[in-house]
C-alpha positions in Angstrom: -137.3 4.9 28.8 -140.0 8.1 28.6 -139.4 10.1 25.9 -140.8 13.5 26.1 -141.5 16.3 23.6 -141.6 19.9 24.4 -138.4 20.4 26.3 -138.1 23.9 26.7 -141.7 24.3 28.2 -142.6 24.6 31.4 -143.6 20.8 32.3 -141.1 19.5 30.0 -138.3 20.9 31.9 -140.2 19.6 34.9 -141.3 15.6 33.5 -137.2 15.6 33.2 -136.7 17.0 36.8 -139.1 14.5 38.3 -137.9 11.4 36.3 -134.5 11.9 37.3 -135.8 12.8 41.2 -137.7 8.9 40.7 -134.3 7.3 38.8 -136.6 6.7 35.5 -134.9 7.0 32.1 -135.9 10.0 30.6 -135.4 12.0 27.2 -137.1 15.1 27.4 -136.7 16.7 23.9 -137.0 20.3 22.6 -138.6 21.5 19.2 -135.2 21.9 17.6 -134.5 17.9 18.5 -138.1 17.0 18.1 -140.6 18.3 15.9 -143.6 16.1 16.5 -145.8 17.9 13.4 -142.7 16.1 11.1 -143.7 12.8 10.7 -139.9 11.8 9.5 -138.4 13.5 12.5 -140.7 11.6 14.8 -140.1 8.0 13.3 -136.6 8.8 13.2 -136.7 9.4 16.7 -138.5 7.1 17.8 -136.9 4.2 15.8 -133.6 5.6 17.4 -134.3 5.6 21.2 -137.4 3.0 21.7 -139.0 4.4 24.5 -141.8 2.6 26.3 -143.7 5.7 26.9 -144.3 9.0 25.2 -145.3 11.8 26.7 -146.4 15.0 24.8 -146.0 18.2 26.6 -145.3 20.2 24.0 -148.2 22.9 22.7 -148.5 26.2 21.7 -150.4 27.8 24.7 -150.1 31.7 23.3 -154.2 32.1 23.8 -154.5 35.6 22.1 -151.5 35.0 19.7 -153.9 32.0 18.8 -156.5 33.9 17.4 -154.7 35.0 14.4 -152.0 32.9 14.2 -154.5 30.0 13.5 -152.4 27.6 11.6 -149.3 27.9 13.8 -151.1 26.7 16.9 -152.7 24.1 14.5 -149.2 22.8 13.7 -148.5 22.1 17.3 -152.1 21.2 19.0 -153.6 19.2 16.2 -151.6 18.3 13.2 -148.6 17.3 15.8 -150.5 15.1 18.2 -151.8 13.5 15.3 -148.5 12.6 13.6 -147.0 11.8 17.1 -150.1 9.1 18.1 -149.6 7.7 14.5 -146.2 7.0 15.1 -146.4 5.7 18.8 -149.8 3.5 16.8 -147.2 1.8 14.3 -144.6 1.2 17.1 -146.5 -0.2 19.9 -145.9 2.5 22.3 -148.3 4.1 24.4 -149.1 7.8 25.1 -149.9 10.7 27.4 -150.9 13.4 25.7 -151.5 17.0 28.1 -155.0 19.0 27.4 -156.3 21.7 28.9 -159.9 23.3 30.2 -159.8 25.3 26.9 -161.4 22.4 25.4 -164.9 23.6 27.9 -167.0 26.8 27.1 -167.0 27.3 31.1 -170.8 27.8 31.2 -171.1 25.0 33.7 -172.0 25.4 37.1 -170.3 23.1 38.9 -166.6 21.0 38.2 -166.3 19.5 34.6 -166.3 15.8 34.2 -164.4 13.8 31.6 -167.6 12.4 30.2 -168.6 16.5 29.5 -169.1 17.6 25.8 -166.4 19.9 24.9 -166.9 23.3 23.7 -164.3 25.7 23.3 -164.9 28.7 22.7 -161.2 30.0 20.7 -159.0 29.1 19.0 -156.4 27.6 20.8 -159.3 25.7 22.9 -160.4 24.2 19.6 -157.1 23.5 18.1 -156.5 21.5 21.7 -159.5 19.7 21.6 -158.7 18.6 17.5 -155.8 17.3 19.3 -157.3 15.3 21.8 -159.7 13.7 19.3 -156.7 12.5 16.2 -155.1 10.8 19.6 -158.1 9.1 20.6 -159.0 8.2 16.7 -155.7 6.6 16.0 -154.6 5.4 19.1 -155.9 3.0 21.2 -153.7 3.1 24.4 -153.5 6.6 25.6 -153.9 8.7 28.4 -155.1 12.3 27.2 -154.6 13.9 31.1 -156.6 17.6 31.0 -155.2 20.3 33.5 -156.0 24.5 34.0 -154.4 27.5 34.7 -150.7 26.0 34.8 -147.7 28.1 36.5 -143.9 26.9 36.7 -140.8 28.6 37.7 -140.0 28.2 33.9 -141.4 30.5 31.2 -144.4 33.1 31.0 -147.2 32.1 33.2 -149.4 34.5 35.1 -147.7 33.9 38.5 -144.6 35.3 36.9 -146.9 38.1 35.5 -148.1 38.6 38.6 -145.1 39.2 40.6 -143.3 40.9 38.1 -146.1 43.3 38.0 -145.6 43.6 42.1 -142.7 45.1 41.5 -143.5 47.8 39.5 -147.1 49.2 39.6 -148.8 49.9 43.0 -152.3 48.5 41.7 -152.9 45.0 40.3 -156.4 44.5 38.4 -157.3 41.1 38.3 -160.4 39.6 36.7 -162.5 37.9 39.7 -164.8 36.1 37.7 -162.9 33.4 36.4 -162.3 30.2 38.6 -159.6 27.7 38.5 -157.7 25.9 40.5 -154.0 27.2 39.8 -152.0 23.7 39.3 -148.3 23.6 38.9 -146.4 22.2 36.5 -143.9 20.3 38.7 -146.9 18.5 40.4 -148.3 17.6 36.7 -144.8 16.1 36.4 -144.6 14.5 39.6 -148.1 12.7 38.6 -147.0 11.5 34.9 -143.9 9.7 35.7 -145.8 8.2 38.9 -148.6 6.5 36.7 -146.0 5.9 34.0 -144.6 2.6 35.1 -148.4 1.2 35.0 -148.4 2.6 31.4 -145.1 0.8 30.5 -146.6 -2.4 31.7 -150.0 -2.0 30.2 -152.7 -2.0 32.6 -156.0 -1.1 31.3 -156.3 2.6 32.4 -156.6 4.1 29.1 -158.9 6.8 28.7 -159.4 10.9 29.5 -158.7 12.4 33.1 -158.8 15.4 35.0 -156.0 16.4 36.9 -155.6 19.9 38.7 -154.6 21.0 42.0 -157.4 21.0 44.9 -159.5 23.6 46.0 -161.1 26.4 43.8 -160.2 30.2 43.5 -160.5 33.1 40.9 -157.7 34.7 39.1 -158.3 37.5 41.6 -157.7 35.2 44.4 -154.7 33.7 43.1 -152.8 36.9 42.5 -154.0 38.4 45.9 -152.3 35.1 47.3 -148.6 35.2 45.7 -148.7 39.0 46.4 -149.1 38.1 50.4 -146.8 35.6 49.7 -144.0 38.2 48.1 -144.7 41.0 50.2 -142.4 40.6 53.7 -139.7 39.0 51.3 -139.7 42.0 48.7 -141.4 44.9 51.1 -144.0 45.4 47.8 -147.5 45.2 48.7 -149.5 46.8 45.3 -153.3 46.5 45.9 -155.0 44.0 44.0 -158.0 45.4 42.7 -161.1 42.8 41.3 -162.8 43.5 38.0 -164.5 41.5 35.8 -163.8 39.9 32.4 -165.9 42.3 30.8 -163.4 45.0 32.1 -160.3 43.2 30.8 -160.6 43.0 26.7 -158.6 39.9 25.6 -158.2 39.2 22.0 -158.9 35.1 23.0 -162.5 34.7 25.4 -161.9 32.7 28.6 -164.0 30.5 30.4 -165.2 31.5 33.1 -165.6 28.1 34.7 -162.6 26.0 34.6 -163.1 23.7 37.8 -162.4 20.0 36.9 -163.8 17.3 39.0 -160.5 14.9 39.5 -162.1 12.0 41.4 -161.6 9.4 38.6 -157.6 10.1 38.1 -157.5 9.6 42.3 -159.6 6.5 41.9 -157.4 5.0 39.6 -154.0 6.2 40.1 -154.9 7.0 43.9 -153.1 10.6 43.4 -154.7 13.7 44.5 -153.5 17.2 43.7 -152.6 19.4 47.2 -154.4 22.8 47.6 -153.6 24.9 45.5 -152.4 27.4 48.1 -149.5 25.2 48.8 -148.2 25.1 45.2 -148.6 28.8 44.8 -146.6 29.8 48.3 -143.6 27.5 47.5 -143.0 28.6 43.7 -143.8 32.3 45.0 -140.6 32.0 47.6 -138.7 30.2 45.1 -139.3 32.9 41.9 -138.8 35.7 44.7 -135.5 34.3 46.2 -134.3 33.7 42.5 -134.7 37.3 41.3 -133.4 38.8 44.5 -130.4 36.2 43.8 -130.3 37.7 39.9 -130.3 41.3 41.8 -127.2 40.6 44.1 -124.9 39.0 41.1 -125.8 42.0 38.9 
C-alpha cells in the first residue's frame, strides 16, 4: 500500500485519483489524520497501516506568506520531512519526497541539473531545500522528485488566478521574465504511482530527479495560453499585458529561471512530461466547464 501525506493539496488529491485509476492501494492522508512534523502521529500511523511506500506531498507552498511566517513553513518543509524520513528509516520503508525549483537562485542560463548547487533565494526555497537535505541525511532509499510552477483543478494556483481574473478585469499583467515549464499536478501523480512499484520492490534508483512538463514558456505565456483557451467557451478575452518582475513587487523574490533538465528521470523511469500546452488546454476546459456548471445550479 502507498501511504500519502498532504491530502487536501493539490497532488494529494490527485496521487489518490491516479492510484485508484492504476488499482494500487492507496491512503492519501490530510493534516488533520496526518501530521508528519509529530513524530508520535507518524509512528502511529505508520505502525498502523504498513505501507510499502510513502509519499510526501504535503508542504506549505504560501511563497510571500513564507517570508514572515518563517517557522510555520519550517514546520511543514523541514522539521516534517525530517521526522517523516526518520520514521520510514526505522521501519524499512522507502520514500518520495516532492521539491520544487525554489531550491535554485534562477541565475542560470540554461535547464537546471540535479547535480546543480542549490541556492534559494527565500524563504520557502530554503525551508524546501532543508527538507530535501534531513531526507537525504537520514535516509538512504529515497526519491526526492523536484518539479515548478504546479497547477491543479484543486486549490489556489496561478491558472485558477488567471482565469478567475478573466472574468473580471479586461487587462491581465503578467510578469514575462520568468520561465517555467507549467506542470500539472495530475501528471506528477500519474508519474509517482508509475515508478512506485519499482520502489516497492527495491531497485536501485534512489537519488534526486527532475520532473516537469516539456517545453519552456514565461508566466506571460502561460496566462496568454489559458486565456485563448477560455475565451470562445466564456466570450472573455481581457488583454494580457507583459511586464517585468521588477514591475510586480512580491513580498517572496522569484527565480527567474526555473527550466529543469528532466533527461535522467526519462532515462531511468522512461517517462517524459507532455508539452506543457496540453496540460494547460485540458485543465483550462475542465475549470471553465466546472464554474459554468457552479453558475447554472446557482
Amino acid at each position: 500500500m502507498i501511504l500519502a501525506s498532504g491530502g487536501n493539496g493539490k497532488l494529494g488529491q490527485e496521487l489518490a485519483r491516479a492510484a485508484a485509476v492504476l488499482g494500487l492501494p492507496a491512503m492519501v492522508l490530510s493534516r488533520a489524520q496526518l501530521d508528519i512534523a509529530d513524530r508520535s502521529d507518524v509512528v502511529a500511523v505508520l505502525t498502523h497501516t504498513r505501507p510499502a511506500l510513502v509519499v510526501n506531498a504535503a508542504a506549505y507552498t504560501k511563497v510571500d506568506l513564507a517570508e514572515t511566517n518563517v517557522e510555520e513553513a519550517r514546520r511543514t518543509n523541514e522539521i516534517g520531512p525530517a521526522v517523516l524520513a526518520a520514521a520510514c528509516a526505522a521501519a524499512q520503508v522507502p520514500m518520495v519526497h516532492v521539491s520544487t525549483d525554489y531550491v535554485f537562485d534562477g541565475s542560470k542560463e540554461g535547464a537546471y541539473r540535479e547535480t546543480d548547487d542549490v541556492c534559494p533565494i527565500n524563504v520557502y526555497g530554503r525551508t524546501k531545500a532543508a527538507g530535501e537535505q534531513v531526507v537525504r541525511s537520514v535516509l538512504d532509499r529515497h526519491v526526492i522528485l523536484r518539479t515548478a510552477w504546479v497547477y491543479s483543478e484543486f486549490g489556489s494556483n496561478f491558472l485558477k488566478t488567471i482565469l478567475r481574473l478573466a472574468t473580471i478585469r479586461d487587462e491581465l499583467q503578467v510578469v514575462a521574465d520568468q520561465r517555467g515549464a507549467p506542470t500539472s499536478a495530475r501528471e506528477i501523480a500519474d508519474a509517482i504511482v508509475h515508478i512506485a512499484p519499482r520502489l516497492i520492490r527495491g531497485d536501485d534508483v534512489w537519488g534526486t530527479y527532475h520532473f516537469t512538463a516539456d517545453g519552456i514558456t514565461t508566466r506571460h505565456g502561460f496566462a496568454s495560453r489559458a486565456v485563448a483557451i477560455q475565451a470562445p467557451l466564456t466570450g472573455r478575452n481581457p488583454r494580457v499585458t507583459a511586464i517585468t518582475t521588477a514591475d510586480y513587487h512580491t513580498a517572496a523574490r522569484r527565480p527567474i529561471n526555473s527550466r529543469f533538465d528532466c533527461r535522467l528521470f526519462a532515462k531511468v523511469f522512461g517517462i517524459c512530461g507532455r508539452h506543457w500546452t496540453e496540460g494547460v488546454d485540458v485543465t483550462t476546459r475542465v475549470l471553465v466547464a466546472a464554474s459554468a456548471q457552479k453558475v447554472h445550479v446557482a
